[in-house]
Biotite code that builds the C-alpha atoms (Angstrom):
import biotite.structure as struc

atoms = struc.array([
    struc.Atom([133.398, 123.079, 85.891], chain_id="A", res_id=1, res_name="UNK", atom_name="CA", element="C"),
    struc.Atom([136.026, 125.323, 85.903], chain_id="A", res_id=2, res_name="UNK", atom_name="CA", element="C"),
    struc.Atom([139.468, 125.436, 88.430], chain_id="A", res_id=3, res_name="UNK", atom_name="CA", element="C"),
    struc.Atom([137.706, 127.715, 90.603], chain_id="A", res_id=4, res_name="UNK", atom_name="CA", element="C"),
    struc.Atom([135.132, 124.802, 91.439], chain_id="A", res_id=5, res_name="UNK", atom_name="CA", element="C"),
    struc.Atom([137.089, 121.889, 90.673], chain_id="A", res_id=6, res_name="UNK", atom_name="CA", element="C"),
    struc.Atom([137.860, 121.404, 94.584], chain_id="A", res_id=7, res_name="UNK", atom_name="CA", element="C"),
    struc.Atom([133.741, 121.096, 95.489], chain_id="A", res_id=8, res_name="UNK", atom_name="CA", element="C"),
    struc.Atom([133.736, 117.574, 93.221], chain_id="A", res_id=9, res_name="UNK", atom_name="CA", element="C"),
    struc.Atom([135.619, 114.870, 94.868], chain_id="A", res_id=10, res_name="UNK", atom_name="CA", element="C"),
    struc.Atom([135.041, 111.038, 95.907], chain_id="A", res_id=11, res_name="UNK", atom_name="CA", element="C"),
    struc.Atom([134.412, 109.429, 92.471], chain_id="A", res_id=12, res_name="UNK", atom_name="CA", element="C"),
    struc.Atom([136.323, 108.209, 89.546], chain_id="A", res_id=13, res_name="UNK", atom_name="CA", element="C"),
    struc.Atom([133.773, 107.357, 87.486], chain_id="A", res_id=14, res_name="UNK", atom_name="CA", element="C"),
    struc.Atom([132.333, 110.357, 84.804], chain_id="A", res_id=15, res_name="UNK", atom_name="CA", element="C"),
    struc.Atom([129.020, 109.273, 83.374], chain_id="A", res_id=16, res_name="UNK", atom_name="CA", element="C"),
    struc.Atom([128.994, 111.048, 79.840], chain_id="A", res_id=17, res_name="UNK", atom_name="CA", element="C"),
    struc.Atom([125.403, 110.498, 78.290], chain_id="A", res_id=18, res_name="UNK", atom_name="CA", element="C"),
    struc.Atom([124.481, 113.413, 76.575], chain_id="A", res_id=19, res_name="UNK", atom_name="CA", element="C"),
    struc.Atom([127.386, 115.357, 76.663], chain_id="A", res_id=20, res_name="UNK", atom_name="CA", element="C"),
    struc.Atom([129.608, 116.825, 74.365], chain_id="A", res_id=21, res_name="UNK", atom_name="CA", element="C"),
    struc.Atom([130.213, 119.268, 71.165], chain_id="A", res_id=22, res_name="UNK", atom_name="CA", element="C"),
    struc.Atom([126.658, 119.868, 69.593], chain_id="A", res_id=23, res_name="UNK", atom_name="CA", element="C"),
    struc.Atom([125.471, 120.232, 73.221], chain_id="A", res_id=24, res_name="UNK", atom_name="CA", element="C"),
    struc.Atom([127.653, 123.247, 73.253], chain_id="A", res_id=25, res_name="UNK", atom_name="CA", element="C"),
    struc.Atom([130.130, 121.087, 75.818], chain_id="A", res_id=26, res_name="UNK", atom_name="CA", element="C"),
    struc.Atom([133.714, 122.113, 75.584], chain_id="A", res_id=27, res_name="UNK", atom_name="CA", element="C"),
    struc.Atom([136.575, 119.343, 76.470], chain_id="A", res_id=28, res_name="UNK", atom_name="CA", element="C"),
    struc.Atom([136.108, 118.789, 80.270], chain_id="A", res_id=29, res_name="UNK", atom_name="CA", element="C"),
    struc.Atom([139.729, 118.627, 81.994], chain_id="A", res_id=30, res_name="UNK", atom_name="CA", element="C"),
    struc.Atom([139.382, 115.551, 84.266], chain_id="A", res_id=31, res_name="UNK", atom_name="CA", element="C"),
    struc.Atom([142.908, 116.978, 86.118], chain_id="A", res_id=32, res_name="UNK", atom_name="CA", element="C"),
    struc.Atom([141.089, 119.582, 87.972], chain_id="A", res_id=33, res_name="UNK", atom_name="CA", element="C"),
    struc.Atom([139.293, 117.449, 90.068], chain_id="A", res_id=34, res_name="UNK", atom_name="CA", element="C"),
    struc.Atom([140.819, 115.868, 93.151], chain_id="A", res_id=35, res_name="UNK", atom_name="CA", element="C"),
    struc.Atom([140.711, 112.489, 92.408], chain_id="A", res_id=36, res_name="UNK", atom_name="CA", element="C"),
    struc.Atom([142.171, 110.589, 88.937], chain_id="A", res_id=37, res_name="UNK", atom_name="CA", element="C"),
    struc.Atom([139.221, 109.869, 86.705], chain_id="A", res_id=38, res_name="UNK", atom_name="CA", element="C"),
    struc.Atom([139.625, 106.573, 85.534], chain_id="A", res_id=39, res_name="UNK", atom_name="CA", element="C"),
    struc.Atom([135.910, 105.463, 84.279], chain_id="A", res_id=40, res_name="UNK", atom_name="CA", element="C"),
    struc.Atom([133.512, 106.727, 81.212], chain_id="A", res_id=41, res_name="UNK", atom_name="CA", element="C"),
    struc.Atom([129.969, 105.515, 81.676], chain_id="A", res_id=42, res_name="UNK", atom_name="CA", element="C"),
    struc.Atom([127.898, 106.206, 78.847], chain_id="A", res_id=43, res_name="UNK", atom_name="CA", element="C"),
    struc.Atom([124.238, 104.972, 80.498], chain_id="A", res_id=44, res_name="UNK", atom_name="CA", element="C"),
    struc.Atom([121.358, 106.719, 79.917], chain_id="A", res_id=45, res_name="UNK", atom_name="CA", element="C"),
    struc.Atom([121.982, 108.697, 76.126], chain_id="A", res_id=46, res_name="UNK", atom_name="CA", element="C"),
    struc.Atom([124.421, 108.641, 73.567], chain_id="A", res_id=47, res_name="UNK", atom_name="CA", element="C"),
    struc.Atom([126.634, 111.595, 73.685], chain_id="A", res_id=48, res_name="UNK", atom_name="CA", element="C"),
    struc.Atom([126.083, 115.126, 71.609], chain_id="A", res_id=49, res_name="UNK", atom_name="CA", element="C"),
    struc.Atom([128.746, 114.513, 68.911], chain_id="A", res_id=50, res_name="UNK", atom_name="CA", element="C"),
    struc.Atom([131.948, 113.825, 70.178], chain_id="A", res_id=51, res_name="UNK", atom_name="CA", element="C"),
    struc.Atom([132.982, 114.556, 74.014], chain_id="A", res_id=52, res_name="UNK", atom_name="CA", element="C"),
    struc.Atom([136.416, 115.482, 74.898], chain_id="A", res_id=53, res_name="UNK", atom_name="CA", element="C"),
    struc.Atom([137.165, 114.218, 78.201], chain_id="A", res_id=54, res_name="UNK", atom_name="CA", element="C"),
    struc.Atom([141.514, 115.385, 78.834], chain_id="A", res_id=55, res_name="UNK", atom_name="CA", element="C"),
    struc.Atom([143.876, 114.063, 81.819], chain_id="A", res_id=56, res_name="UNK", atom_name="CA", element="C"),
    struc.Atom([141.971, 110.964, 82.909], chain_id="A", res_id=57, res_name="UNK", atom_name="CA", element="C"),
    struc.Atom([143.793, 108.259, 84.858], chain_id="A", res_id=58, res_name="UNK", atom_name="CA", element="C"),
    struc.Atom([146.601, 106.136, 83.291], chain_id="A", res_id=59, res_name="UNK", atom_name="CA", element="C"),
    struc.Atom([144.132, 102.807, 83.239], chain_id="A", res_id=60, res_name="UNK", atom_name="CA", element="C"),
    struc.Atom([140.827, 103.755, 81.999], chain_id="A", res_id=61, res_name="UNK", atom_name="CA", element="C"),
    struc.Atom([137.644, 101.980, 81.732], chain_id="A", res_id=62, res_name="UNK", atom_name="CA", element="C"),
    struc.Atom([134.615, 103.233, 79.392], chain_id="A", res_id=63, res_name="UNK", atom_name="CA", element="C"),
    struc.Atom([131.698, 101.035, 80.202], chain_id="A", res_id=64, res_name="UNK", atom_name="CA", element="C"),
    struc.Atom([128.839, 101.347, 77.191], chain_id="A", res_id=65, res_name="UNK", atom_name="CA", element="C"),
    struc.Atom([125.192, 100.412, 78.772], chain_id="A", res_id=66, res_name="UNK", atom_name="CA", element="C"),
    struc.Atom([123.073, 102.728, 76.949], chain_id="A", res_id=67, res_name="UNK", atom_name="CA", element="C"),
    struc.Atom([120.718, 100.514, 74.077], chain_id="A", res_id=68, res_name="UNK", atom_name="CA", element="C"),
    struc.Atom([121.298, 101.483, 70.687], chain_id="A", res_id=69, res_name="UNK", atom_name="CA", element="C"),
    struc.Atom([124.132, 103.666, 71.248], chain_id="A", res_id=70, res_name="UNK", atom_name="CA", element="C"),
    struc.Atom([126.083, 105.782, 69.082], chain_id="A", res_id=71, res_name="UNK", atom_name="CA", element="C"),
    struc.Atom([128.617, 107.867, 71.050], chain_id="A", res_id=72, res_name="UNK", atom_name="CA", element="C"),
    struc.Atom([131.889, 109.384, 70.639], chain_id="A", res_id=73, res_name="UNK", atom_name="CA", element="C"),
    struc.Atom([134.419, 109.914, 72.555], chain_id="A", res_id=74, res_name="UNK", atom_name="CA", element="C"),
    struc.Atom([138.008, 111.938, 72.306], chain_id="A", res_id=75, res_name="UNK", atom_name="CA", element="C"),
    struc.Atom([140.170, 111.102, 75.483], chain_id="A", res_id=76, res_name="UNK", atom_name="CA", element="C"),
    struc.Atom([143.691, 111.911, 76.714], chain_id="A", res_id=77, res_name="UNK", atom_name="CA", element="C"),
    struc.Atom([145.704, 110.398, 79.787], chain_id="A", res_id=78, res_name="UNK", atom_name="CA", element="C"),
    struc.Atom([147.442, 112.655, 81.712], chain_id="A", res_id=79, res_name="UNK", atom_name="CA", element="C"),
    struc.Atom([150.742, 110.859, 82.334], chain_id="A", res_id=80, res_name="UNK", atom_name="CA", element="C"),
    struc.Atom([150.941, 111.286, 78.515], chain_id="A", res_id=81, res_name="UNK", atom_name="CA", element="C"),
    struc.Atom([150.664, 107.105, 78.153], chain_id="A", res_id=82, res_name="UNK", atom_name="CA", element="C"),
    struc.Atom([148.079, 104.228, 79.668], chain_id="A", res_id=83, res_name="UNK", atom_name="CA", element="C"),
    struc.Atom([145.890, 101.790, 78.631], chain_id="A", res_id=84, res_name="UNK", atom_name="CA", element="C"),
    struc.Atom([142.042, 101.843, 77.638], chain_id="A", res_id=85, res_name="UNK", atom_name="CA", element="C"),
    struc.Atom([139.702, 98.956, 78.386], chain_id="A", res_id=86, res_name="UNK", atom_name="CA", element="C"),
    struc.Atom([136.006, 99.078, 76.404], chain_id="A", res_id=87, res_name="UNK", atom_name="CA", element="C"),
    struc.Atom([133.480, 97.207, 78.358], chain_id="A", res_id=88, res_name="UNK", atom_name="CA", element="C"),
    struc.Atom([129.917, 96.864, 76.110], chain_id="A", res_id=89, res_name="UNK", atom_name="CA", element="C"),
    struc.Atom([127.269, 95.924, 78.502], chain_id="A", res_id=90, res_name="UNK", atom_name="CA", element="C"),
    struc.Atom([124.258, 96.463, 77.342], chain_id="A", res_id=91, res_name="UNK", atom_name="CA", element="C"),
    struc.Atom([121.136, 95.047, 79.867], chain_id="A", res_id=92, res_name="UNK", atom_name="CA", element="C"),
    struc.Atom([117.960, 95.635, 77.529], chain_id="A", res_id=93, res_name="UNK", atom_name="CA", element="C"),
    struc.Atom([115.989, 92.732, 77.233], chain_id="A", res_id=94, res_name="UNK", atom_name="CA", element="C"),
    struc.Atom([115.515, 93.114, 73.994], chain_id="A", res_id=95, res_name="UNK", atom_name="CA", element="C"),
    struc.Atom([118.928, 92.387, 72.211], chain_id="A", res_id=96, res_name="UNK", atom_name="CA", element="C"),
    struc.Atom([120.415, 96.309, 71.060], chain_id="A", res_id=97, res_name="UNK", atom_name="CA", element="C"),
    struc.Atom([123.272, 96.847, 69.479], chain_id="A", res_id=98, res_name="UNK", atom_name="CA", element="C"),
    struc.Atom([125.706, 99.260, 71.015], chain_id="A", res_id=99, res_name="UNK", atom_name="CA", element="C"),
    struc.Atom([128.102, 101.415, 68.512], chain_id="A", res_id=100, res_name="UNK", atom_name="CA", element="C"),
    struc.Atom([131.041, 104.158, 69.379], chain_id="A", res_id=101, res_name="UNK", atom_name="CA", element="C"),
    struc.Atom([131.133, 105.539, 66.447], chain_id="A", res_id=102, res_name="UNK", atom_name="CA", element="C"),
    struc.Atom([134.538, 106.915, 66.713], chain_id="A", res_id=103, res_name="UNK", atom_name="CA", element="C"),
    struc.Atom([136.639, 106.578, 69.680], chain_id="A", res_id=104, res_name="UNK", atom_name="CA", element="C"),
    struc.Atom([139.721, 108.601, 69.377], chain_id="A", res_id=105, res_name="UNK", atom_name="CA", element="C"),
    struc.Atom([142.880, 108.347, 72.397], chain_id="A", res_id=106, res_name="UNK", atom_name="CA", element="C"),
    struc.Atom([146.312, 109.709, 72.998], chain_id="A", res_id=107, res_name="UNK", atom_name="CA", element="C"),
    struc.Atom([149.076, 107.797, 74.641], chain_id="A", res_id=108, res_name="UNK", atom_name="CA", element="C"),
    struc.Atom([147.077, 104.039, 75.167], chain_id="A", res_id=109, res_name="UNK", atom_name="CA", element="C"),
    struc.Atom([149.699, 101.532, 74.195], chain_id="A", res_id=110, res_name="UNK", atom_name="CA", element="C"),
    struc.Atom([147.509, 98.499, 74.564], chain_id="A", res_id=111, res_name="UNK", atom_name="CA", element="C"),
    struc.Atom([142.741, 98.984, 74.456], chain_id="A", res_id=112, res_name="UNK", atom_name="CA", element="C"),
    struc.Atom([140.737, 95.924, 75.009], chain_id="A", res_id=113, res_name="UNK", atom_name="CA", element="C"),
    struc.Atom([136.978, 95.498, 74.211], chain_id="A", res_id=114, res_name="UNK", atom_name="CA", element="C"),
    struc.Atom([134.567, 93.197, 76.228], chain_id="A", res_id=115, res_name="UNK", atom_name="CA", element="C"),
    struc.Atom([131.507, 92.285, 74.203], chain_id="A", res_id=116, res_name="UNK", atom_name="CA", element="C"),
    struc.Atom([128.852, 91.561, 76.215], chain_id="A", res_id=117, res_name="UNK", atom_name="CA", element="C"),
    struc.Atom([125.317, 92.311, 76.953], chain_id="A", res_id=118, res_name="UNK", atom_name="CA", element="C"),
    struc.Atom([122.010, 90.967, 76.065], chain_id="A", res_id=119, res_name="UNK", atom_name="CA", element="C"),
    struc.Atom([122.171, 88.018, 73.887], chain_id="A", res_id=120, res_name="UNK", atom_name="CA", element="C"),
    struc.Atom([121.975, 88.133, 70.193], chain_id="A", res_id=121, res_name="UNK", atom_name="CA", element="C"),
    struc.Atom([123.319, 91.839, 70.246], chain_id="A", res_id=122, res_name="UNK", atom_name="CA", element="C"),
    struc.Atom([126.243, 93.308, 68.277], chain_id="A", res_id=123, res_name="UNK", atom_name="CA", element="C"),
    struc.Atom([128.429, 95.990, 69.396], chain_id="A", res_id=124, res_name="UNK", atom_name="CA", element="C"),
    struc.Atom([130.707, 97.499, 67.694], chain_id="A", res_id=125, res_name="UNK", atom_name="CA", element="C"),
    struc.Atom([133.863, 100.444, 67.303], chain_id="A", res_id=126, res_name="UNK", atom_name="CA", element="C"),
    struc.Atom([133.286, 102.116, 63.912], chain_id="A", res_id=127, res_name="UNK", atom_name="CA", element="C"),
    struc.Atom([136.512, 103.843, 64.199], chain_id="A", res_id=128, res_name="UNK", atom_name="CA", element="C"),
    struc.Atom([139.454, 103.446, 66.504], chain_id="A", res_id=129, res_name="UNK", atom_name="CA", element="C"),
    struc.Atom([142.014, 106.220, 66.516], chain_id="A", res_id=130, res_name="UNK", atom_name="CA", element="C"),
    struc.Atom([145.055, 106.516, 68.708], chain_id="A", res_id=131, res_name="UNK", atom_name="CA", element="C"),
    struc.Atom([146.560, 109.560, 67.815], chain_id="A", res_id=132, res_name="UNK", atom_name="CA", element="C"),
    struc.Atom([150.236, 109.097, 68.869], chain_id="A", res_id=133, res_name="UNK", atom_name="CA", element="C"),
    struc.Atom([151.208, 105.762, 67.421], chain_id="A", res_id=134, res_name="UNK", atom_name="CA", element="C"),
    struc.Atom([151.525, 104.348, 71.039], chain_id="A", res_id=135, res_name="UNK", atom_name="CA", element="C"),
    struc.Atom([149.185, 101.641, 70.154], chain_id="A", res_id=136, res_name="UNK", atom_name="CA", element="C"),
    struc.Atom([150.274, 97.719, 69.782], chain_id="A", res_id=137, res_name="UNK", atom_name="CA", element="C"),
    struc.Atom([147.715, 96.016, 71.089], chain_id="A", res_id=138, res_name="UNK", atom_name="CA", element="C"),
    struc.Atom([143.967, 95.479, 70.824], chain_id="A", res_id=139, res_name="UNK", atom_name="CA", element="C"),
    struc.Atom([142.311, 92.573, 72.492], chain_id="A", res_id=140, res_name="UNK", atom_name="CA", element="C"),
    struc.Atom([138.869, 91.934, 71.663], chain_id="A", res_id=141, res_name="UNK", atom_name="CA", element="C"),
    struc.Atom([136.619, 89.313, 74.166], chain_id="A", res_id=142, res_name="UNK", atom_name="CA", element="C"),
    struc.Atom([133.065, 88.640, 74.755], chain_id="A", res_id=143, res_name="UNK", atom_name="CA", element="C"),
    struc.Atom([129.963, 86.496, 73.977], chain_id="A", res_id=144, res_name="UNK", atom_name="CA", element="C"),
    struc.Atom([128.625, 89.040, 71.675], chain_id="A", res_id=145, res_name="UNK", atom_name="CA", element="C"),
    struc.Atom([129.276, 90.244, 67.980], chain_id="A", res_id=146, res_name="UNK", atom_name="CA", element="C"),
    struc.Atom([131.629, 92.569, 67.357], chain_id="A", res_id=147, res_name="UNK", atom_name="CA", element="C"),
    struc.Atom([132.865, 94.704, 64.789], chain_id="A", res_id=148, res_name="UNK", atom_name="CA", element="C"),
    struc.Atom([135.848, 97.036, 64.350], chain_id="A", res_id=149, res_name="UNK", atom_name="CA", element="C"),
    struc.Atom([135.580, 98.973, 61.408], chain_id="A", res_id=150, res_name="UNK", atom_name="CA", element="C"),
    struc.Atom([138.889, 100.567, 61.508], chain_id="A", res_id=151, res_name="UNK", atom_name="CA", element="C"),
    struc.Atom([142.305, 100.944, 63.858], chain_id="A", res_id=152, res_name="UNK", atom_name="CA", element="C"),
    struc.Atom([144.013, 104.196, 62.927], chain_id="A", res_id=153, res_name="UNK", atom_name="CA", element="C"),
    struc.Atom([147.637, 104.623, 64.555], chain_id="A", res_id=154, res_name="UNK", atom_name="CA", element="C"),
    struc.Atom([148.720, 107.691, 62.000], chain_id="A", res_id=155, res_name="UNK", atom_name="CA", element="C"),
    struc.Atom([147.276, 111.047, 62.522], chain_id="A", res_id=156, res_name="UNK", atom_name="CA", element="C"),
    struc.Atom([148.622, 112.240, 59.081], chain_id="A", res_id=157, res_name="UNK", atom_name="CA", element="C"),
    struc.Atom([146.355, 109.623, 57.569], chain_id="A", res_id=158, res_name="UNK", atom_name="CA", element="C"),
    struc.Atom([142.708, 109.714, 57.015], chain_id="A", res_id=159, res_name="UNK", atom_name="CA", element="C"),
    struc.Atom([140.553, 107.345, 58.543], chain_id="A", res_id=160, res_name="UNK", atom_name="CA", element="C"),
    struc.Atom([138.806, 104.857, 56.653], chain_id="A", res_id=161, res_name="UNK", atom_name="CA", element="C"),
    struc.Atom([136.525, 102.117, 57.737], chain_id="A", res_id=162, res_name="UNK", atom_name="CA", element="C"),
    struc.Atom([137.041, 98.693, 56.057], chain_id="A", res_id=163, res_name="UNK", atom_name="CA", element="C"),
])
């Protein structure tokens, strides 16, 4: 998609990311060329090809994780500069999968929750959570399901560890 075809997608707000990004050979995809805000990630049906770069979503953004045994990552950017970011794990296998991002790096979100949930007996988890303009003072964590956070880096001048 380029700003020469950006007018032809309209009508949803929800991108569904499975299988894309870097080592598919997928550049960042600019969410403010489309028509309408972007303000869900789905990652469904794959986990995505290294990290993708999704730029100018919506100021309230969802990312819903459904795909079993996930390990995606995902670079995003608002594009009023500031928002918030809500993680939704929701794995439906009946077998109980865990669900990773492996690194989940934002700009501007001053507050990200993550919902838990899915099939019972599975553990999600964020391996590392990056927010790259120390904006961030709040993450809420819910759910009936394991979860583990292996890191919250607020300091881009800082290497990230896990714990």
């Amino acid at each position: 998609m380029n700003a020469g075809d950006a007018a032809n997608i309209s009508n949803f707000q929800v991108l569904d990311v499975s299988g894309f990004g870097a080592t598919a050979g997928n550049g960042a995809l600019d969410a403010s060329l489309m028509a309408t805000a972007v303000s869900g990630v789905s990652i469904s049906t794959a986990s995505t090809a290294g990290a993708a770069t999704l730029l100018n979503l919506g100021s309230a953004v969802t990312v819903t994780d459904s795909f079993d045994g996930d390990s995606s990552s995902l670079v995003l950017t608002h594009s009023a500069g500031a928002g918030t970011l809500a993680v939704n794990f929701a794995d439906a296998a009946k077998v109980p999968t865990s669900e990773t991002l492996a690194a989940l790096t934002s700009t501007g979100d001053t507050s990200i929750s993550v919902s838990s949930l899915g099939t019972k007996g599975a553990a999600n988890a964020i391996t590392n959570l990056t927010e790259t303009d120390n904006h961030l003072t709040t993450v809420t964590i819910t759910g009936s399901n394991a979860f583990t956070l292996g890191g919250i880096h607020t300091n881009t001048a800082a290497t990230a560890t896990t714990a």
